[in-house]
N, C-alpha and C positions, 0 to 999 in steps of 0.2 A: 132293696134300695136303702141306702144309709142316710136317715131324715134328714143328717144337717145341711144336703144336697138338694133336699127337695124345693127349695125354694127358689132353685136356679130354671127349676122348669114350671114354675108357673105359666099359663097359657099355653102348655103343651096341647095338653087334650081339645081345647077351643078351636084349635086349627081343622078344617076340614080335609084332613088327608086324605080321606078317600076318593074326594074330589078332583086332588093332585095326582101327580105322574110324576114318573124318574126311568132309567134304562127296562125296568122287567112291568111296565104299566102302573098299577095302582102303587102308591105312595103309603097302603096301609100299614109300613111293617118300619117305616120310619123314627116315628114313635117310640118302638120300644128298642129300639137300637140307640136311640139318644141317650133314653133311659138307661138303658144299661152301661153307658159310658160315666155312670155316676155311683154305679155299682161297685162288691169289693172282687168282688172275681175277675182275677188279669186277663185269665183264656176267654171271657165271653165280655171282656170291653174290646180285647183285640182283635176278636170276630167282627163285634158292631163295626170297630172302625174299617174293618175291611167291607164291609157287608156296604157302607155308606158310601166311600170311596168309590165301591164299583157298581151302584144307584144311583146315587145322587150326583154323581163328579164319573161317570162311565167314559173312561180312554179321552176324558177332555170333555164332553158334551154337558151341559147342565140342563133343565127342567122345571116344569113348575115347582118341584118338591124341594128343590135347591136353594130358592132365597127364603122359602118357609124356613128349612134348619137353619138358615146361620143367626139369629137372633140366642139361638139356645146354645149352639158351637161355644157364639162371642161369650156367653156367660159361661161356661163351661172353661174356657181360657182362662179368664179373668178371675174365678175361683173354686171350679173344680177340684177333682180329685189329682194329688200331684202326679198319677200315673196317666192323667187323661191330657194334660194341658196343653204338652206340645205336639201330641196329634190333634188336637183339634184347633191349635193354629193352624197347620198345615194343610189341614183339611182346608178351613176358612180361607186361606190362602190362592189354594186351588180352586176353588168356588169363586173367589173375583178374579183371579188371572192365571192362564194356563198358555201352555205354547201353541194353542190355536190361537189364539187372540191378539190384537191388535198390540202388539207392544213389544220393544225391543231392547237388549239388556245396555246397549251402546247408547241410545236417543232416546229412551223414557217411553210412554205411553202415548198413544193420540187419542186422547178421549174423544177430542171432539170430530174428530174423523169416523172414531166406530161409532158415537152415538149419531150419526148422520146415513151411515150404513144402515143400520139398525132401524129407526126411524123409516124406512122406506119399505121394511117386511114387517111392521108390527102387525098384531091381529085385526086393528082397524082399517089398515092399508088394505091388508088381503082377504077380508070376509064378501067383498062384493065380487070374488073373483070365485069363490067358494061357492057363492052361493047363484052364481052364475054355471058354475061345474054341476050343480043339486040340481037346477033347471032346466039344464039339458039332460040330465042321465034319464035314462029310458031302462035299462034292464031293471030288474029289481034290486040284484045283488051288488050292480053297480050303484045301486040310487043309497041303497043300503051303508056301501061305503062310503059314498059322498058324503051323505047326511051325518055321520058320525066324525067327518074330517073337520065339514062346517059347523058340525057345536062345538067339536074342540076348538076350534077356531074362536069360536063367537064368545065361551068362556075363558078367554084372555092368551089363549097360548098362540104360538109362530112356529114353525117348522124351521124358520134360519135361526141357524145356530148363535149366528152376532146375536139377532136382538136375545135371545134365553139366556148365552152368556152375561150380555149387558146388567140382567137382572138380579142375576147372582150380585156382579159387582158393585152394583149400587146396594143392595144389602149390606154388602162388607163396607162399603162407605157410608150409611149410616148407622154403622156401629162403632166405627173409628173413635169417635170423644171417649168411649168407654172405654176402649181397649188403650189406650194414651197410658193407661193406670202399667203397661208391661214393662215401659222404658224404663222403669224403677223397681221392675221384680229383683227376686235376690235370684233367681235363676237365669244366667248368664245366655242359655240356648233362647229361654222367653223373649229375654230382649233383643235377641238376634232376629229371632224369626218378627218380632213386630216390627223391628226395625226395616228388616226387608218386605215389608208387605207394605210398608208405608209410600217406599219408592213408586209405588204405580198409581198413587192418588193425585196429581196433580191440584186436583180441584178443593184439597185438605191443606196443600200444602203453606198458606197462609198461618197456620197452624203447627205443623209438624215439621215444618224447614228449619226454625228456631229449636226446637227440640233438638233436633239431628246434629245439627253443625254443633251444640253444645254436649251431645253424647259422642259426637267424637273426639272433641276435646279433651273429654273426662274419661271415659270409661276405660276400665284396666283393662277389660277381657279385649285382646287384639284383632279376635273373625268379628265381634259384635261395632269395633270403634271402625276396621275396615265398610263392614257393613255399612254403616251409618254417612260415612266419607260418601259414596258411593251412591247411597242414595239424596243426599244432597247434592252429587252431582248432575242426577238426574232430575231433581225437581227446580234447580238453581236457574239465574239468570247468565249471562256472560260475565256480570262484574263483579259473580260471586269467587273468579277464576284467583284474583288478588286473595283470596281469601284460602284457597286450595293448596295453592303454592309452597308457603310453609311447607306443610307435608311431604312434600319432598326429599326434606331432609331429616325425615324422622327415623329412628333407631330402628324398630321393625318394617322389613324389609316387606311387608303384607301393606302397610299401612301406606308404603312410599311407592308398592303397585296402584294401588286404591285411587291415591291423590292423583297419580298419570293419568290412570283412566276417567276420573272426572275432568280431570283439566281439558283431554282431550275433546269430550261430549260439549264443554264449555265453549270451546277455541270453536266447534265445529256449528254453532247455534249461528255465528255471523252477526250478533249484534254488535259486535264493537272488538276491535283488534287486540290479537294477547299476542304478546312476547313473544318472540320467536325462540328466545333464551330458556323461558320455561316447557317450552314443546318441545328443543330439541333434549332437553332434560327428561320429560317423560318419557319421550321414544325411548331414551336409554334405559329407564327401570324398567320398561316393559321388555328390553331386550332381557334386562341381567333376570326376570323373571321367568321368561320363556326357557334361560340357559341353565340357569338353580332356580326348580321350581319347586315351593315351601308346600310341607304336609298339610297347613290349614289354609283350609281355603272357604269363600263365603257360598251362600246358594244362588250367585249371580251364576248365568248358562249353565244350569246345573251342575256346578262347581268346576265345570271344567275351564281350567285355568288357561290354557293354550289356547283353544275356543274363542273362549273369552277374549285375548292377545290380537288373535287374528282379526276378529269381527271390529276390534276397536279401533284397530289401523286401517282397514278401509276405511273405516270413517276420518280416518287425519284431513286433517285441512292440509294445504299446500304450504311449504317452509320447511321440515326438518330433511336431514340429508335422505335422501331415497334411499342408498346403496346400506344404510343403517336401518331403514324401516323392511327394504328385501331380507336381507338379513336373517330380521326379527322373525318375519314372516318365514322364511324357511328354517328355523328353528323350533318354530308350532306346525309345520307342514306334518312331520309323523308322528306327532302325539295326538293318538285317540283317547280320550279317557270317559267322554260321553257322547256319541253323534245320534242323536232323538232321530234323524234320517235316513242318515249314513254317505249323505251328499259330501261330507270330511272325508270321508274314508274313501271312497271310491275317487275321488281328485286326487289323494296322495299316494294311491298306489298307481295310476295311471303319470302322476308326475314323479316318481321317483322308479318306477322299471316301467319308463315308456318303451319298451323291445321286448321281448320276448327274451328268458334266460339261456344261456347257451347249453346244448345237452352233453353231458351229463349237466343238471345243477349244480352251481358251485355251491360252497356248503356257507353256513350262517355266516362262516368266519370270515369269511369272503366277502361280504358284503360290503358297499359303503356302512357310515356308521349310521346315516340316518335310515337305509333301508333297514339293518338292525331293528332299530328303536321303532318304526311303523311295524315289523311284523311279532318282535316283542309286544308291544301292547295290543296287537289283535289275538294272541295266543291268550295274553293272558285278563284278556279283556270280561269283565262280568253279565254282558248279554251274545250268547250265544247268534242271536239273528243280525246281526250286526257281520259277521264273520260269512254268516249264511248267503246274505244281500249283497257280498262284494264277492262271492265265490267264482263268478264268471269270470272275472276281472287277475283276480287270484291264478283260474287255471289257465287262462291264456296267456298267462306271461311264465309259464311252467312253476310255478308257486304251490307251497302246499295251499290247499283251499279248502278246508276242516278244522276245527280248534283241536284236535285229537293229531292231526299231522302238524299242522302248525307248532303245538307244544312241543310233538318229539322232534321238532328241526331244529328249534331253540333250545332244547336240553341239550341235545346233541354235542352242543358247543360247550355248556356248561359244564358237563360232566365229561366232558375229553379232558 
């Protein structure tokens, strides 16, 4: 341990981990994974952080162990070791919102939606049904398991995943005041990622709304000022829309996607009427972005930009031309760059070789240009399962349906 770090884990030890749980049971090994993230050895900080990620934060699920770490994350952010910082934003990140969760990258957060969900599995809700399960069971082994369901219960945990997650996320929202200190890191990624972990606080945003709309303003770095645009659209009111607009006309083409997509979140709230002027204006940066789409992009639908495009125009309110917004939309139809489902992929290949190909296959070159570009990016796509889960799809319409066949159908072309 390098001591001028020690002081960021004060109350480490005071915590009763043992006590705690995460994905493999006991919580004891937590601890020293934190620790070590303050350590000078690269390979055994980037263990911890994997070690924690898939405990504490398991495929999305959180735990009692989970809102324990983030108090020592947030300090570990805020002044850690500079190898540690922006994973353990991200980590911190993930611990208050993740793609189970109630929130969505077009319409913002419904806090008070989940905490109503939540609210109705807490452990007080559900111990009289537990302990109702303890007083019926009659075998032993059954009684055995009950009785261990019901104290985990009765010592503060839930089985539903909302209310565990909720807990994480109120964690990270009261550590927010401290973390405020990123927006002015000299590290451009820091203030991105805090920037975008801010968009999902509603209940801060009396606070951090002024911050945002003024770090968009200023900041040089362009994925950090898009960031910030973006999520002040998500925490804004409708008559913040006057204030967005500008942006439209701004010089990077990221920043003038950015300002669409809040306008549109804005126009879509229905508190009070915007321009049809400036909506049918966003529609069009959102097309010119779907058509030239820019190498940086922010961690809004995990960066995929198409995604992104598409999800934002269902949301359009009624006004800009349709036959501009179909368009749009078929223009993000075959670009896959991220599908966490794969419910993208499986609609664009069903809507772009709705038949069956004619045999022989014809060859790449043959193709429309958007079937091109959907089986280009699934060849050259970076999760293998993704390719896997649409394989059925693939071979019934006489398609290669393997990333191994896929690749040598698209070379094919390349190297003719």
């Amino acid at each position: 341990m390098i001591n001028e770090y020690e002081k960021l884990l004060v109350g480490l030890d005071d915590v009763d981990w043992a006590g705690l749980s995460h994905a493999y049971r006991s919580a004891e090994d937590v601890p020293g994974h934190i620790r070590t993230l303050c350590g000078s050895d690269d390979e055994a900080r980037e263990q911890a952080f994997r070690s924690l990620f898939s405990s504490i934060f398991h495929q999305g699920s959180r735990y009692s162990a989970s809102p324990a770490a983030v108090p020592f994350l947030a300090r570990i952010t805020v002044a850690g070791p500079a190898a540690a910082r922006e994973d353990a934003m991200w980590l911190l990140t993930r611990l208050a919102i993740d793609w189970h969760d109630e929130y969505d990258v077009t319409t913002g957060i419904n806090v008070t939606g989940w905490r109503a969900a939540a609210a109705e599995f807490g452990p007080e809700q559900l111990l009289p049904w537990y302990d109702e399960q303890l007083a019926a069971a009659t075998d032993p082994d059954k009684r055995a398991q009950a009785q261990e369901l019901r104290d985990w219960v009765a010592a503060g945990n839930s089985p539903d995943s909302r209310w565990s997650a909720l807990q994480s996320y109120d964690a990270v929202l009261a550590e927010l005041p401290g973390l405020l200190v990123l927006l002015d890191d000299a590290d451009a990624r820091l203030r991105t990622r805090i920037t975008y972990l801010l968009a999902w606080f509603p209940e801060f945003a009396a606070t951090s709304l002024p911050r945002l709309t003024a770090l968009a303003a200023h900041e040089k770095d362009p994925v950090t000022a898009a960031t910030a645009l973006l999520a002040a659209g998500l925490l804004g009111h409708a008559s913040m829309a006057r204030d967005i607009t500008p942006y439209l006309e701004a010089e990077d083409p990221l920043m003038r996607w950015a300002a669409a997509t809040a306008l549109i979140r804005l126009a879509g709230l229905g508190e009070a009427p915007v321009d049809p002027g400036p909506l049918g204006r966003a529609v069009a940066e959102l097309a010119a972005a779907a058509r030239h789409p820019f190498d940086r992009v922010t961690d809004y639908c995990e960066g995929d930009l198409h995604a992104h495009i598409e999800r934002t125009l269902h949301d359009l309110p009624p006004g800009p031309d349709p036959a501009a917004v179909r368009e749009t939309l078929d223009a993000c139809l075959p670009r896959i760059v991220w599908d966490h489902y794969g419910f993208r992929t499986r609609s664009a290949i069903e809507k772009l070789f709705p038949a069956p190909q004619p045999h022989p296959s014809p060859h790449y070159a043959d193709l429309a240009t958007a079937q091109q570009q959907l089986l280009s990016d699934l060849a050259g796509h970076r999760h293998d399962w993704l390719i896997r889960s649409s394989a059925d799809r693939l071979r019934d319409r006489g398609l290669p349906h393997t990333r191994e066949t896929l690749q040598a159908f698209v070379e094919a072309h390349r190297t003719a």
